[in-house]
Biopython code that builds the backbone (N, CA, C, O; Angstrom):
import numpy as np
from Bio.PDB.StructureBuilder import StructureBuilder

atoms = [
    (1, "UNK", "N", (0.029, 7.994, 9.178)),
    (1, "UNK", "CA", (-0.385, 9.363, 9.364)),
    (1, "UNK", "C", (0.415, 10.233, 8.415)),
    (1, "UNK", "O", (1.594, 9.991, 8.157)),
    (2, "UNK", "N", (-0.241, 11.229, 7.917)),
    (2, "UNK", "CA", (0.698, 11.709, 7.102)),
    (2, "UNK", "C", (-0.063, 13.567, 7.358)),
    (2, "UNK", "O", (-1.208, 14.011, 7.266)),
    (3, "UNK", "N", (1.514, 14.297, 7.759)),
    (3, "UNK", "CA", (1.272, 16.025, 7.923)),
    (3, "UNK", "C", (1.493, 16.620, 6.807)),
    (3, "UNK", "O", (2.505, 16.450, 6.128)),
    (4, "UNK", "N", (0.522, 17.394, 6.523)),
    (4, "UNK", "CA", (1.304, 18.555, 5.376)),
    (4, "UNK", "C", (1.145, 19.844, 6.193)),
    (4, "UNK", "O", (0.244, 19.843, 7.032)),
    (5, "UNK", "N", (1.823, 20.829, 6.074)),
    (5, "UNK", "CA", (2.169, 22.039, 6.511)),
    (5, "UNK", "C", (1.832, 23.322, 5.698)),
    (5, "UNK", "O", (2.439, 23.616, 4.668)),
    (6, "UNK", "N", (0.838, 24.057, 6.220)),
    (6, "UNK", "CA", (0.903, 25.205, 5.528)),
    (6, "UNK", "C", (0.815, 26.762, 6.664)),
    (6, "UNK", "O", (0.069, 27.104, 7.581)),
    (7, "UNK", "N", (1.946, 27.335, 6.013)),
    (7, "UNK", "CA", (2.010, 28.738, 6.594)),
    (7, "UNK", "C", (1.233, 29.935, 6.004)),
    (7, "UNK", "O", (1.382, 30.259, 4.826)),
    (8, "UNK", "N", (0.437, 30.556, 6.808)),
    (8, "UNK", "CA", (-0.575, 31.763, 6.645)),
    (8, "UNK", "C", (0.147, 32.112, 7.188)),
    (8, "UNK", "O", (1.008, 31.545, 7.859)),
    (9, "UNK", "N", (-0.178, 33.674, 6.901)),
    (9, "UNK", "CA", (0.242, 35.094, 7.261)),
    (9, "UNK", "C", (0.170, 35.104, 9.123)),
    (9, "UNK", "O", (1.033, 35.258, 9.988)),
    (10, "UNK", "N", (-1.196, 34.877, 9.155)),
    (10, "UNK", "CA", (-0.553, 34.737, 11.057)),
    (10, "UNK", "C", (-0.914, 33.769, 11.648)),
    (10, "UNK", "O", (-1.532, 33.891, 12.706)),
    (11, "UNK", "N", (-0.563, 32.311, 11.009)),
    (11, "UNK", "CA", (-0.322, 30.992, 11.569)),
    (11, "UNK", "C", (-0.199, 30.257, 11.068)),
    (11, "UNK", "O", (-0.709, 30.408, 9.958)),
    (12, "UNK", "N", (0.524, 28.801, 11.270)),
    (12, "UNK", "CA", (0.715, 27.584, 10.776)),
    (12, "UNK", "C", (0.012, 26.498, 11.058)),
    (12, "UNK", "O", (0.059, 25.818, 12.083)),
    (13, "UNK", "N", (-0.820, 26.320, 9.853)),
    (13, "UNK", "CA", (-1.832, 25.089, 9.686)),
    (13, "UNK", "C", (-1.108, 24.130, 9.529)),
    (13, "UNK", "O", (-0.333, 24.110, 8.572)),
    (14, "UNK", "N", (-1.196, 22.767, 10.709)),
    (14, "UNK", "CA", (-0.605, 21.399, 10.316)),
    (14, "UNK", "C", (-2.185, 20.529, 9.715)),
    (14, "UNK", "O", (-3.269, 20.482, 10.298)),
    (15, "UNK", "N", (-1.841, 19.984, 8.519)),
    (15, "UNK", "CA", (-3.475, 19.240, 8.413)),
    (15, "UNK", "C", (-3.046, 17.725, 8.247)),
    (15, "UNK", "O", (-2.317, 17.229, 7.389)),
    (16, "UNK", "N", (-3.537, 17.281, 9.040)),
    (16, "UNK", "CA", (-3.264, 15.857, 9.300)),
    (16, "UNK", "C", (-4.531, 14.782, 8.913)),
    (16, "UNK", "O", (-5.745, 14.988, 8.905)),
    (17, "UNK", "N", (-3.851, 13.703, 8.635)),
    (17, "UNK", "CA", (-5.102, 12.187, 7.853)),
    (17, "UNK", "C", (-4.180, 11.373, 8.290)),
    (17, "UNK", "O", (-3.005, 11.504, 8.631)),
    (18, "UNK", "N", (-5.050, 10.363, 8.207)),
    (18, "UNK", "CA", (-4.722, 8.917, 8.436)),
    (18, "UNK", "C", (-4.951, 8.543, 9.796)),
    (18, "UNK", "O", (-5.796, 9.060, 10.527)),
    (19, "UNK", "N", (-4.036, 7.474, 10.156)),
    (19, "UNK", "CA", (-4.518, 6.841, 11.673)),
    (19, "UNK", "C", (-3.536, 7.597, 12.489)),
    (19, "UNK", "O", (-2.332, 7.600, 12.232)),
    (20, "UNK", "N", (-4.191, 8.371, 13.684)),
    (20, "UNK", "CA", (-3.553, 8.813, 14.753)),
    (20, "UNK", "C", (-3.415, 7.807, 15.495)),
    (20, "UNK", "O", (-4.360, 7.020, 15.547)),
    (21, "UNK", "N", (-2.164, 7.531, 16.309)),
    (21, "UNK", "CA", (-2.055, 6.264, 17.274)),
    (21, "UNK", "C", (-0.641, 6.071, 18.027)),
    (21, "UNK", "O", (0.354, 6.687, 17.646)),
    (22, "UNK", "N", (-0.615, 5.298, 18.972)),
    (22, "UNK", "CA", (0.946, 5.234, 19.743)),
    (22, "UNK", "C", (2.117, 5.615, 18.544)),
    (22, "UNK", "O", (2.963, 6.503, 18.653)),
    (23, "UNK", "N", (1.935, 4.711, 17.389)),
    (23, "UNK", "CA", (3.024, 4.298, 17.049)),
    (23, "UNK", "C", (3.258, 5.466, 15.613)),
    (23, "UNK", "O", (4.198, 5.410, 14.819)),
    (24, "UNK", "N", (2.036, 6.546, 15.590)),
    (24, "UNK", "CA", (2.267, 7.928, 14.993)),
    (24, "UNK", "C", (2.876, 8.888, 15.805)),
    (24, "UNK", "O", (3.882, 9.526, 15.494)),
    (25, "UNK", "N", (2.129, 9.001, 17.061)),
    (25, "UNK", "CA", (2.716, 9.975, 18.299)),
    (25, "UNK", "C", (4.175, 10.799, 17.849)),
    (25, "UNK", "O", (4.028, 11.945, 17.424)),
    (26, "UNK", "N", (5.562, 10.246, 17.934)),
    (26, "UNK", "CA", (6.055, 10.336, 18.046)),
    (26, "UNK", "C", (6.498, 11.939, 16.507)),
    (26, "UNK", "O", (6.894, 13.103, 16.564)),
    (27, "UNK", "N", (6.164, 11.125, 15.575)),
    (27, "UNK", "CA", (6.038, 11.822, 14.529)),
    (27, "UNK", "C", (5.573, 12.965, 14.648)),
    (27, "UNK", "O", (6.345, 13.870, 14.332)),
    (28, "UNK", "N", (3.969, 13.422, 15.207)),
    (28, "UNK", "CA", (3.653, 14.628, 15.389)),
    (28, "UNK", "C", (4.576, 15.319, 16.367)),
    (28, "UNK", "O", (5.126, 16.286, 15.839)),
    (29, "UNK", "N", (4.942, 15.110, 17.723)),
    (29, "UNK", "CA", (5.478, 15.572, 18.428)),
    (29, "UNK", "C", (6.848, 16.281, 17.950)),
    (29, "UNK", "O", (7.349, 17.294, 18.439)),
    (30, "UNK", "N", (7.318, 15.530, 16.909)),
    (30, "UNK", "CA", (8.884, 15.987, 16.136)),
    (30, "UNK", "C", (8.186, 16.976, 15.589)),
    (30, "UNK", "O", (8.443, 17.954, 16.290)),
    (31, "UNK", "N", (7.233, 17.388, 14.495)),
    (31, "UNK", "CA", (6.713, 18.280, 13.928)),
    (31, "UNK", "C", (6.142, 19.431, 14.678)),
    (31, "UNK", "O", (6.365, 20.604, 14.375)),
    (32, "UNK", "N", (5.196, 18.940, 15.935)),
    (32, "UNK", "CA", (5.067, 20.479, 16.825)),
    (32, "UNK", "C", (6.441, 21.159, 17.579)),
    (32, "UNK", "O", (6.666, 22.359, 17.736)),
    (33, "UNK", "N", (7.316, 19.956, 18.011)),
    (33, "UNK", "CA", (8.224, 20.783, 18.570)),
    (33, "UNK", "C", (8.954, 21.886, 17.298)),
    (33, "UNK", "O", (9.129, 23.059, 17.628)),
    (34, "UNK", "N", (9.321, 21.471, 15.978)),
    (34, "UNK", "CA", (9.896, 21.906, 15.114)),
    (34, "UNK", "C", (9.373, 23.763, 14.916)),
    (34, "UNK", "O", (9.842, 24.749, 14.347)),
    (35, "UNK", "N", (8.280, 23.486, 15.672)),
    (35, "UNK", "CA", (7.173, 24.754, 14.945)),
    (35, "UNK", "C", (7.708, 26.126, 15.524)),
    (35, "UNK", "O", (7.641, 27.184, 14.899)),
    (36, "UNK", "N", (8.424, 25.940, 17.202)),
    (36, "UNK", "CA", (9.221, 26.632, 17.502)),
    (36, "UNK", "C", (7.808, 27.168, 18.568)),
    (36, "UNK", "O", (6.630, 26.814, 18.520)),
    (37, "UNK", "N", (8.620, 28.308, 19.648)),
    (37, "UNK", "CA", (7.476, 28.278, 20.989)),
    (37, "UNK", "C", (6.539, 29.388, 20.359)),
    (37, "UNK", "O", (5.396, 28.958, 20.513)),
    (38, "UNK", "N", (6.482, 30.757, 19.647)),
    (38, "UNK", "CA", (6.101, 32.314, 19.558)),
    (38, "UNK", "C", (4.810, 31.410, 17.989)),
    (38, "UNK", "O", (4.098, 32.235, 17.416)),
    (39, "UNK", "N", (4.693, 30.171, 17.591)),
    (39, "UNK", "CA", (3.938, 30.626, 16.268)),
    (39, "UNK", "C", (2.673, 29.954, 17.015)),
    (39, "UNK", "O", (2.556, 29.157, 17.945)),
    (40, "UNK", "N", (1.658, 30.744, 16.056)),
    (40, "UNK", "CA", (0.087, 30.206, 16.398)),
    (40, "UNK", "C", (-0.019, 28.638, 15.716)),
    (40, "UNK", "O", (0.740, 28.366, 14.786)),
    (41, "UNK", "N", (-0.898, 27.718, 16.169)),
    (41, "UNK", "CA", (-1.108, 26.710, 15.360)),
    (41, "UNK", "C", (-2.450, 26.359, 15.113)),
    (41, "UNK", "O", (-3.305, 26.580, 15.970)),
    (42, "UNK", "N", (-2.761, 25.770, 13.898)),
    (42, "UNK", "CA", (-3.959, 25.085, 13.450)),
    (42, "UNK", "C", (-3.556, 23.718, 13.644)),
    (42, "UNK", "O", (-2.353, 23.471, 13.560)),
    (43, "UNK", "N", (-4.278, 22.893, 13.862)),
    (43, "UNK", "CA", (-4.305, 21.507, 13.300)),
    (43, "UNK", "C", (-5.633, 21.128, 12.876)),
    (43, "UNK", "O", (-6.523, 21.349, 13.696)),
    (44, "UNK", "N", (-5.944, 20.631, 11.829)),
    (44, "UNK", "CA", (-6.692, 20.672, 11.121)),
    (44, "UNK", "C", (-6.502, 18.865, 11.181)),
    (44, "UNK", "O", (-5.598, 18.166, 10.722)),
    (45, "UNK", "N", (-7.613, 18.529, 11.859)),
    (45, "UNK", "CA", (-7.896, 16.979, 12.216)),
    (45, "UNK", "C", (-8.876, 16.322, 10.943)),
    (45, "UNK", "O", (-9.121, 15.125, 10.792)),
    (46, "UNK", "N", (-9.329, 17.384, 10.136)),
    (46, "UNK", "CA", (-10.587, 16.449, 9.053)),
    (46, "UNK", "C", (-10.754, 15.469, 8.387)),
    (46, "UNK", "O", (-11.809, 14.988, 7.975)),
    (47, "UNK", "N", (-8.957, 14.890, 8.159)),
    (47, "UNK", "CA", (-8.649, 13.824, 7.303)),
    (47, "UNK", "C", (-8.167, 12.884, 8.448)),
    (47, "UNK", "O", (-7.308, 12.037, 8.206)),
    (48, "UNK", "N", (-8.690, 13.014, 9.658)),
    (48, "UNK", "CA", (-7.930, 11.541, 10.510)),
    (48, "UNK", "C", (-9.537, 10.947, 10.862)),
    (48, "UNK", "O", (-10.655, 11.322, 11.215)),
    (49, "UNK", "N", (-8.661, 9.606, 10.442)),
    (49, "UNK", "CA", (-9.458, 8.122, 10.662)),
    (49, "UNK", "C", (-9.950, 7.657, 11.746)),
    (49, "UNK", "O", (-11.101, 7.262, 11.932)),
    (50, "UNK", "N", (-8.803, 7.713, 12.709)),
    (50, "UNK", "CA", (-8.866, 7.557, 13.608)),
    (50, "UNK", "C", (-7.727, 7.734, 14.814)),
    (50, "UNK", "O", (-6.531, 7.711, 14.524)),
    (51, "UNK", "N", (-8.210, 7.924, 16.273)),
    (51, "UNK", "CA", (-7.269, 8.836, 17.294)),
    (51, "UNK", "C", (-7.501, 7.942, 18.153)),
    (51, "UNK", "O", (-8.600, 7.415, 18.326)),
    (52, "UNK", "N", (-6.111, 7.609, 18.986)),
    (52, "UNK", "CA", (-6.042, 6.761, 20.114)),
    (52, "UNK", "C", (-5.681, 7.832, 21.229)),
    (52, "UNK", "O", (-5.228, 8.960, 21.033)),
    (53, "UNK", "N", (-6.042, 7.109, 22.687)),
    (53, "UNK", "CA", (-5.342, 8.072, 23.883)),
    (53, "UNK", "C", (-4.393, 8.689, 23.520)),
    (53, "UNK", "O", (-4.432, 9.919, 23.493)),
    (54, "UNK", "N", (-3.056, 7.837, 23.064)),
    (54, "UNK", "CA", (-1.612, 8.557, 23.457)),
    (54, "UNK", "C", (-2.144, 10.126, 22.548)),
    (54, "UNK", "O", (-2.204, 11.217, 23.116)),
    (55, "UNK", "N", (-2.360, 9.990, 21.613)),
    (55, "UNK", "CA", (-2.506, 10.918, 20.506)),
    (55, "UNK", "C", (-3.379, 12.343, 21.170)),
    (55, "UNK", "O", (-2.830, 13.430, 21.349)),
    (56, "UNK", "N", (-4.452, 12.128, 21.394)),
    (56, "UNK", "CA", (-5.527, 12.701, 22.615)),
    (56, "UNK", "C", (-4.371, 13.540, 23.744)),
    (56, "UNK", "O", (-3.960, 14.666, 23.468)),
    (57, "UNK", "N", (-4.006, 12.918, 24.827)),
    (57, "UNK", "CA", (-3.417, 13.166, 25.402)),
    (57, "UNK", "C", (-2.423, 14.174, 25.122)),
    (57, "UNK", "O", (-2.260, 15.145, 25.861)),
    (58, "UNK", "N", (-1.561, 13.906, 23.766)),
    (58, "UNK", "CA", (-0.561, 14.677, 22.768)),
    (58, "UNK", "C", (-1.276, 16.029, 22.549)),
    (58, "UNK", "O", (-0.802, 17.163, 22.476)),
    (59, "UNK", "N", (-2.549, 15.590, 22.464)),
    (59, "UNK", "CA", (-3.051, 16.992, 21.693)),
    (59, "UNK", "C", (-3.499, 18.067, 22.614)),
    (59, "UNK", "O", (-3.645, 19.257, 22.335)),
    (60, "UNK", "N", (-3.718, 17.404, 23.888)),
    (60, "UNK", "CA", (-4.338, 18.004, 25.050)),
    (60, "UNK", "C", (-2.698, 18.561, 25.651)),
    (60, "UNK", "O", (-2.782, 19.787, 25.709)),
    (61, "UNK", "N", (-1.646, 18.230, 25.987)),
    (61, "UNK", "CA", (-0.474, 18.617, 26.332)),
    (61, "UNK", "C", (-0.066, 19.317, 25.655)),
    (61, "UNK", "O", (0.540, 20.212, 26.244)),
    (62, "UNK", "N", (-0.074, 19.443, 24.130)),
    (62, "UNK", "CA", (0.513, 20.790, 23.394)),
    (62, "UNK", "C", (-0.213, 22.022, 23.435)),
    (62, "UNK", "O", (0.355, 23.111, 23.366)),
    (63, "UNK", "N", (-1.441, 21.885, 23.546)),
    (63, "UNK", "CA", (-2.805, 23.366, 23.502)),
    (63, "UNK", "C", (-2.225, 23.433, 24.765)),
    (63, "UNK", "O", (-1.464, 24.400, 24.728)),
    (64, "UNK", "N", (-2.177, 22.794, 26.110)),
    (64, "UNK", "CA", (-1.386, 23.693, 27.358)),
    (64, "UNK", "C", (-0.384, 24.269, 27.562)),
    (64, "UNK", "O", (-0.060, 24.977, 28.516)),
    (65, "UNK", "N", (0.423, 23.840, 26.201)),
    (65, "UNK", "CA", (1.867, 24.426, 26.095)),
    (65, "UNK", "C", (1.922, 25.749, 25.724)),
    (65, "UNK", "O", (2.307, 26.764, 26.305)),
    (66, "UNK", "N", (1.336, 25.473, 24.353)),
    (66, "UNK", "CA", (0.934, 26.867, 23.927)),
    (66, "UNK", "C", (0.353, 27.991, 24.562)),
    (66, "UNK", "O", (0.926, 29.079, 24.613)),
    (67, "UNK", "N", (-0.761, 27.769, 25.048)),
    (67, "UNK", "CA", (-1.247, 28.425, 25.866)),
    (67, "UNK", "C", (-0.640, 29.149, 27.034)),
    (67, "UNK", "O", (-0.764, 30.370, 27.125)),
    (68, "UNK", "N", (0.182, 28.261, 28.168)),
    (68, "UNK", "CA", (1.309, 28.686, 28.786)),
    (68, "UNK", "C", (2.213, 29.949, 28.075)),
    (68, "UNK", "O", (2.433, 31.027, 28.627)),
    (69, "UNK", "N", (2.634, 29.592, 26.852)),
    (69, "UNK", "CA", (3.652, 30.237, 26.133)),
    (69, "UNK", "C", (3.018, 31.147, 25.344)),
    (69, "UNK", "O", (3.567, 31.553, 24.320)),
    (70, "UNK", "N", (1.735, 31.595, 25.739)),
    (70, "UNK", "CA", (1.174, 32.856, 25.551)),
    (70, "UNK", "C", (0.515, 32.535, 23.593)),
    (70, "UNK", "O", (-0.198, 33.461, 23.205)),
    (71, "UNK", "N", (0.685, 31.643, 22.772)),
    (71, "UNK", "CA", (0.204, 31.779, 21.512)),
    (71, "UNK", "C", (-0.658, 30.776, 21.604)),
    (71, "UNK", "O", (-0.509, 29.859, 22.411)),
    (72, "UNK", "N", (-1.731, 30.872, 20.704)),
    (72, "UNK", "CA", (-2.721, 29.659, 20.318)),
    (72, "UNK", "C", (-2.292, 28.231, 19.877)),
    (72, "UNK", "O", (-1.180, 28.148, 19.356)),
    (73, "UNK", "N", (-2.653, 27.671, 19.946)),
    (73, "UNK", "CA", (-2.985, 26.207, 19.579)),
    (73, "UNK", "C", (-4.565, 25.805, 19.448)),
    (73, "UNK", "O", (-5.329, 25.419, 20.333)),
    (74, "UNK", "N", (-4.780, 25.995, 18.216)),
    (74, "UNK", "CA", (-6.458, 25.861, 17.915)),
    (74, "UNK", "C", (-6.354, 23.913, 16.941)),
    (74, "UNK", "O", (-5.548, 23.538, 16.089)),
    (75, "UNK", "N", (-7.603, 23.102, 17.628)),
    (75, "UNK", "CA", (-8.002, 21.930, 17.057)),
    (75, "UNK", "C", (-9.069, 21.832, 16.105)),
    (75, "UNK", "O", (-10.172, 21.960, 16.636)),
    (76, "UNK", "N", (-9.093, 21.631, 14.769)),
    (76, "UNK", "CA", (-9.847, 22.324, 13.776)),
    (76, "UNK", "C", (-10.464, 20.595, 13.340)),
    (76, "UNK", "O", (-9.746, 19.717, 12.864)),
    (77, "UNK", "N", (-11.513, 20.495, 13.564)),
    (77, "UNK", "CA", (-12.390, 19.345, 13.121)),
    (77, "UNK", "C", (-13.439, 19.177, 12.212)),
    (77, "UNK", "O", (-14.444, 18.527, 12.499)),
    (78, "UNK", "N", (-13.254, 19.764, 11.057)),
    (78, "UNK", "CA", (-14.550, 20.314, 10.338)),
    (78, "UNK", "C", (-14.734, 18.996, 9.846)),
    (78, "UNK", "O", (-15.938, 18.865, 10.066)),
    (79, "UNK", "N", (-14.415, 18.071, 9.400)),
    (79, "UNK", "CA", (-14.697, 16.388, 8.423)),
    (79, "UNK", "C", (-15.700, 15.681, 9.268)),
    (79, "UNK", "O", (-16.836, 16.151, 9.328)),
    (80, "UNK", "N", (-15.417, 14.669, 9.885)),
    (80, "UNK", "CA", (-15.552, 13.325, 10.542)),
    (80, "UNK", "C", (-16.098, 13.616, 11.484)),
    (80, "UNK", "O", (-17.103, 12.983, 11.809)),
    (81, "UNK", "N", (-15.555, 14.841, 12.374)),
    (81, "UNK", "CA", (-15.594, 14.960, 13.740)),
    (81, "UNK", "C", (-15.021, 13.609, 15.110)),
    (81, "UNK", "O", (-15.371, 13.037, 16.142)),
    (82, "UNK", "N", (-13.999, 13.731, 14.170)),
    (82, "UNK", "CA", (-13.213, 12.467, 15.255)),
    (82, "UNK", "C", (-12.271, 12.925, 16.325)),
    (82, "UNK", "O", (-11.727, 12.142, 17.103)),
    (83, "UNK", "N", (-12.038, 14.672, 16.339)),
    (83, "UNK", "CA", (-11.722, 14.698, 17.699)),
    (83, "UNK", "C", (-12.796, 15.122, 18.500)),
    (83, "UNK", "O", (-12.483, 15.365, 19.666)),
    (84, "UNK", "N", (-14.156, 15.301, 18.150)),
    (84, "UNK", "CA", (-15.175, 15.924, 19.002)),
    (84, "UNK", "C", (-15.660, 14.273, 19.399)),
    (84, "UNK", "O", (-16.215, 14.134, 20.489)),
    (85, "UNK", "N", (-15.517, 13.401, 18.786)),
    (85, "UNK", "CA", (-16.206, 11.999, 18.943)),
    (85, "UNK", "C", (-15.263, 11.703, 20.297)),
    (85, "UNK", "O", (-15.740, 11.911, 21.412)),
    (86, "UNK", "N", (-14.217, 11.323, 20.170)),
    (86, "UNK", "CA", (-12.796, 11.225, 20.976)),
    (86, "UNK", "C", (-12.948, 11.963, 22.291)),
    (86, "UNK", "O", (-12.528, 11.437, 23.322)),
    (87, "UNK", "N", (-13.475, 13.047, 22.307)),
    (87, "UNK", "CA", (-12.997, 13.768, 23.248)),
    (87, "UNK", "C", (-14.205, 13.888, 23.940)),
    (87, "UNK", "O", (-14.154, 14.355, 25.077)),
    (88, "UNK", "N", (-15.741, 13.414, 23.271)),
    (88, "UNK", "CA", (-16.432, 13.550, 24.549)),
    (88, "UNK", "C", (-16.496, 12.243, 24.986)),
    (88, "UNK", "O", (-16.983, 12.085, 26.105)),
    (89, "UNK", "N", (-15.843, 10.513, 23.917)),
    (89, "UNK", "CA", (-16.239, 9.748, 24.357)),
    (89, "UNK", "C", (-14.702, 9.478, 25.605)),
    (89, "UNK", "O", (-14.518, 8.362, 26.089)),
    (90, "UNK", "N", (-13.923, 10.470, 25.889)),
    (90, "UNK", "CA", (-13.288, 10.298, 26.758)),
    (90, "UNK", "C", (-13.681, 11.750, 28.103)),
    (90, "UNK", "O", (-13.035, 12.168, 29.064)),
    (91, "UNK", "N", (-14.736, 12.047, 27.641)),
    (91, "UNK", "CA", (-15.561, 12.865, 29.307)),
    (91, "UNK", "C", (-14.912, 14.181, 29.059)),
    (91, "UNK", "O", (-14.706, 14.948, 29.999)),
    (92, "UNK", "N", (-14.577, 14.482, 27.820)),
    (92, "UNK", "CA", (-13.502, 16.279, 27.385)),
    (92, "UNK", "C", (-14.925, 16.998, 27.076)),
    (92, "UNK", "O", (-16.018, 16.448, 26.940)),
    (93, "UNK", "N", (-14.678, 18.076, 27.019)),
    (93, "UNK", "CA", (-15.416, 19.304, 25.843)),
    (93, "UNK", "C", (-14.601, 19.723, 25.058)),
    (93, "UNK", "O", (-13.553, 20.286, 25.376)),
    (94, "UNK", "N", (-15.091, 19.436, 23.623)),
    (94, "UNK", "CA", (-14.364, 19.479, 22.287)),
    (94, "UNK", "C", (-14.629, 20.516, 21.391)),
    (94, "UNK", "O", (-15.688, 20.503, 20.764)),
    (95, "UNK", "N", (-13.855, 21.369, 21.251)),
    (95, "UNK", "CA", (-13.957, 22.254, 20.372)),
    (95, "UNK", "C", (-14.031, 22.333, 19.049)),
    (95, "UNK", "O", (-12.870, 22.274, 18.644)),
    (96, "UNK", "N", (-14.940, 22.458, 17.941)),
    (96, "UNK", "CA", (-14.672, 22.440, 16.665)),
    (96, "UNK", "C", (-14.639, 23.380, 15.804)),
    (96, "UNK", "O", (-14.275, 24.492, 16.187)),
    (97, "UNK", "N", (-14.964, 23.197, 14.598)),
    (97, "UNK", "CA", (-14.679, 24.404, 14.048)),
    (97, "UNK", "C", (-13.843, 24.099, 12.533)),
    (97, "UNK", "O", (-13.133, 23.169, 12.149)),
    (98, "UNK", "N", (-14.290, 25.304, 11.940)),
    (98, "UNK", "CA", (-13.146, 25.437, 10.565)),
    (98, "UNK", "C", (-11.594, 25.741, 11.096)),
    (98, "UNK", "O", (-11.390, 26.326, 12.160)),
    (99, "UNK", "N", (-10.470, 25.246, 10.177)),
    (99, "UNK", "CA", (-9.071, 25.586, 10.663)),
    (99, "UNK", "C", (-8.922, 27.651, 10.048)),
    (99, "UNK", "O", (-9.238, 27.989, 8.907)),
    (100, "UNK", "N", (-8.419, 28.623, 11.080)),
    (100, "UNK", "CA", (-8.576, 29.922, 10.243)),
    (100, "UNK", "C", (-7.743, 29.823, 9.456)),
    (100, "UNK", "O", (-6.614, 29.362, 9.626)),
    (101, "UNK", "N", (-8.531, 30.539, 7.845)),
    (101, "UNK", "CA", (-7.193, 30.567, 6.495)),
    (101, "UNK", "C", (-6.920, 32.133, 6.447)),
    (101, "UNK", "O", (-6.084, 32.591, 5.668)),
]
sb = StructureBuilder()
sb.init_structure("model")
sb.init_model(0)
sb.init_chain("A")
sb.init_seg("    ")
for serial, (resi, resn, name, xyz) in enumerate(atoms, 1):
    if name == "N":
        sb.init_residue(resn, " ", resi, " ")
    sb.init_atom(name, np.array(xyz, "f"), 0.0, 1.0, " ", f" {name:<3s}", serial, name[0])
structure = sb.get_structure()
């Protein structure tokens, strides 16, 4: 899996590729916590291959975080559509969309 990071004026796009999976998990989680609690986030899913539960789960626990903590956490799927695939073939409603620039 590999993140690149880009900061807009009023939020931080993480855009992520490759294979989401247990043994990535850990990696993103170091990178959202890093982001700090007050910033908005993009993640921009268009370049991932593919997404396992743990990852799912990851992504579903940080948008509640955020949310809690009053700023966005938006899931941006414009490519593949592999978190809208993911998320209804696990019984979710999936949001898509362009990441905002």
């Amino acid at each position: 899996m590999k993140i690149t990071e880009e900061a807009l004026e009023n939020r931080v796009v993480l855009r992520i590729s490759g294979e989401m999976s247990l043994e990535t998990a850990p990696q993103l989680l170091s990178r959202l916590l890093a982001l700090g609690p007050g910033a908005p986030v993009s993640l921009d899913l268009a370049g991932v291959e593919a997404i396992d539960l743990a990852c799912i789960q990851l992504l579903i626990a940080a948008q509640r975080s955020w949310s809690q903590r009053g700023a966005g956490l938006e899931i941006a799927d414009s490519g593949a559509g592999i978190w809208a695939a993911s998320a209804a073939a696990a019984g979710l409603v999936a949001q898509t969309g362009e990441a905002n620039d």
